[in-house]
C-alpha positions, 0 to 999 in steps of 0.5 A: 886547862890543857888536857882537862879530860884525861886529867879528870878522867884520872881523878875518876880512876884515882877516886875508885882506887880510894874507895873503901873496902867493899867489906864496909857497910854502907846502906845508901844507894849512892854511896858516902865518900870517904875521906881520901876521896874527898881529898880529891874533891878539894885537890880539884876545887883548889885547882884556880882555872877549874871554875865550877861551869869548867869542872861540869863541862869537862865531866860531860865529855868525860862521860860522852867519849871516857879515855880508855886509861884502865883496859886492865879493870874489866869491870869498872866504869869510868863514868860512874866514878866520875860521878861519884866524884862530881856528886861529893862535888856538888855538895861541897861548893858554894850555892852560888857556884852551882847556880851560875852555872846552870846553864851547863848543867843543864847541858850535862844533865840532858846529855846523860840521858842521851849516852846510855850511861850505866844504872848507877850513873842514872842515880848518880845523875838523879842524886846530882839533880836532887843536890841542885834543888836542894841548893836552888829551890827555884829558878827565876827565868821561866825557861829555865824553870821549864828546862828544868822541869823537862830534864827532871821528867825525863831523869825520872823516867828513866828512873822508873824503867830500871824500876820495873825491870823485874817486872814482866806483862802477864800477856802478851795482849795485855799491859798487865805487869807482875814481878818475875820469879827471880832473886834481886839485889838486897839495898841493905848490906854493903855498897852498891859496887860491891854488891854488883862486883859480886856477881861479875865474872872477870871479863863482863862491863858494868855496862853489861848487867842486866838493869833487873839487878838494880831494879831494888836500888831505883825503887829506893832511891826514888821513895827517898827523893822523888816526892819533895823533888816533884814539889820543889821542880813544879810550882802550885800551878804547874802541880797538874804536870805532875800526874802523867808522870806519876801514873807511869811510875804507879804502873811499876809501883803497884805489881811490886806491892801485890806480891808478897813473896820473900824474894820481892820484901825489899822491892815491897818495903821501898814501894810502900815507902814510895807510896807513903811519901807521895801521899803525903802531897795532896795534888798527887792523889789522882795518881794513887788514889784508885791503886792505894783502895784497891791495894787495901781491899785485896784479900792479901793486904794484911800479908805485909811485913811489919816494917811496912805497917806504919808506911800503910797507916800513913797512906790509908791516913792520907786516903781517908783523909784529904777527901770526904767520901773515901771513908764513906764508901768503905763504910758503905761496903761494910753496911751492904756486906752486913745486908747480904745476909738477907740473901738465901742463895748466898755462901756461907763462909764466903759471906763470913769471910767478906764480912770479917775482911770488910771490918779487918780493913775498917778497924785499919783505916780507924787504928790510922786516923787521929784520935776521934777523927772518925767520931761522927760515924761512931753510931754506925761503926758501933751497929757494924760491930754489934751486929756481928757478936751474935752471928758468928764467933769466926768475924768477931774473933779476925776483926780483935 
């Protein structure tokens, strides 16, 4: 087709005319299409020398060199909207469009990673991805599986890096990550774009804002996606590849769900979420396990906010559970919290208080479980919590 990435870029340009009004609520990180975008979409597949494999590799060009055909919008970025319009593609064409034509998307998945796109390309890009296994869970040819699984690491990487731009290193000495002190874009409310434009003067780009304002978006796009993806990308014996890249996003993760300030609720809820998927796979446990316990164990754990309750049973659940000593050694700390009472020198209210957080964090793990999962160790819970009725009214009333 003559022409084809003028024309395409102008479907983009015509497709961010067609959005809604900002004004409309909308919840998801990538946006719904409305009925006169989608319009588009068909306009695009009823165009009979627009083949799937043309239709990719035109958006590719698109999004390694755009036309300059809307100087006069400051702050729309081309790219984005067209992949906007190419993710409400994907998901309108047959399976085996997208299948036959791997190959070249394969090309234009490696070159987004490569021409610096803007944030919500990045998602765009990951969304698109997500489509494509969602369609084709496996590949038959080996190296295309590998590609695959390559493309899908390095998407996810970037991901994670937008993830934790609102994290900042304790020490200059140290890899130590905390939340910088400063607000972030709320996910609930209204469209992503909206949102940023909010925040434009008339002469910045897209391409401009500081990635730290996304940082909210990534962290639920990837609790919604990043579990089930990981386990469809890689087979049963490819599962260990897995943990490398699942650590590096825990390193962003985990300073997220250590604060418990109002402005960082919304990257909390999205991490709990995170975790809770991710454990739910039991090959990922290497990756969370040490922060997950440590996470529980810290004295402000049950600073949470109640939405996250039931995302922390589901993750102290599959703690507990997919192993047979974690149970146990939060027992252990529970017995060797009551024997510190023989020491003389020992604080009073400091042991108090250790006891009383020991037996908060038991009572949890238990209230997690299923009903009488933890009946064998009832004798020993019931000497824990009897021991503590005459001691001291202050334990016994934190633990009910």
């Amino acid at each position: 087709m003559n022409h084809g990435v003028h024309f395409m870029a102008a479907i983009a340009f015509v497709w961010n005319e067609r959005r809604q009004n900002k004004n409309t609520s909308r919840t998801k990180v990538i946006p719904t299409a409305c009925e006169e975008q989608l319009l588009l979409v068909e306009l695009v597949r009823s165009i009979s020398v627009m083949r799937t494999e043309t239709v990719i590799q035109t958006v590719k060009e698109v999004l390694k060199q755009p036309p300059a055909i809307a100087k006069d919008k400051k702050h729309l970025s081309l790219e984005v909207c067209m992949l906007q319009f190419f993710y409400a593609y994907t998901q309108r064409i047959p399976v085996t469009s997208l299948v036959d034509s791997w190959a070249a998307l394969l090309l234009l998945l490696k070159d987004s990673i490569q021409v610096g796109l803007p944030a919500p390309g990045q998602f765009l890009i990951l969304g698109v991805l997500n489509e494509f296994i969602m369609k084709n869970p496996s590949l038959e040819n080996k190296k295309d599986q590998r590609d695959l699984q390559d493309v899908t690491h390095k998407i996810v990487d970037a991901i994670g890096a937008i993830a934790g731009s609102s994290l900042e290193q304790t020490t200059w000495l140290r890899r130590n990550l905390e939340v910088k002190p400063s607000p972030k874009i709320m996910v609930d409310g209204n469209n992503l774009e909206s949102d940023v434009e909010d925040m434009l003067s008339p002469a910045m780009e897209t391409s401009n804002i500081t990635p730290s304002v996304y940082s909210v978006h990534a962290l639920t796009l990837l609790s919604e996606v990043l579990a089930h993806l990981l386990d469809m990308v890689f087979y049963s014996d490819e599962k260990e590849r897995v943990i490398p890249l699942l650590v590096n996003i825990m390193h962003y993760v985990v300073p997220y769900l250590r604060n418990h300030s109002a402005h960082n609720a919304s990257s909390c809820r999205a991490c709990v979420q995170l975790l809770s998927s991710l454990s739910g796979y039991q090959y990922t446990r290497r990756a969370w396990k040490k922060e997950a316990f440590d996470l529980f164990m810290d004295s402000s754990f049950f600073q949470m906010d109640a939405s996250c309750v039931n995302h922390w049973r589901a993750i102290m659940d599959n703690l507990m559970t997919h192993d047979k000593t974690t149970f146990r050694d939060l027992m252990t700390r529970v017995a060797v919290a009551q024997s510190s009472s023989l020491n003389l020198f020992a604080n009073r209210e400091a042991e108090l208080e250790q006891r009383a957080m020991l037996l908060k964090r038991l009572a949890f793990a238990i209230f997690s479980s299923e009903i009488d999962q933890y009946q064998k160790y009832l004798p020993d819970i019931q000497g824990d919590h009897n021991s503590i009725k005459p001691y001291h009214p202050f334990v016994f009333s934190q633990v009910l």
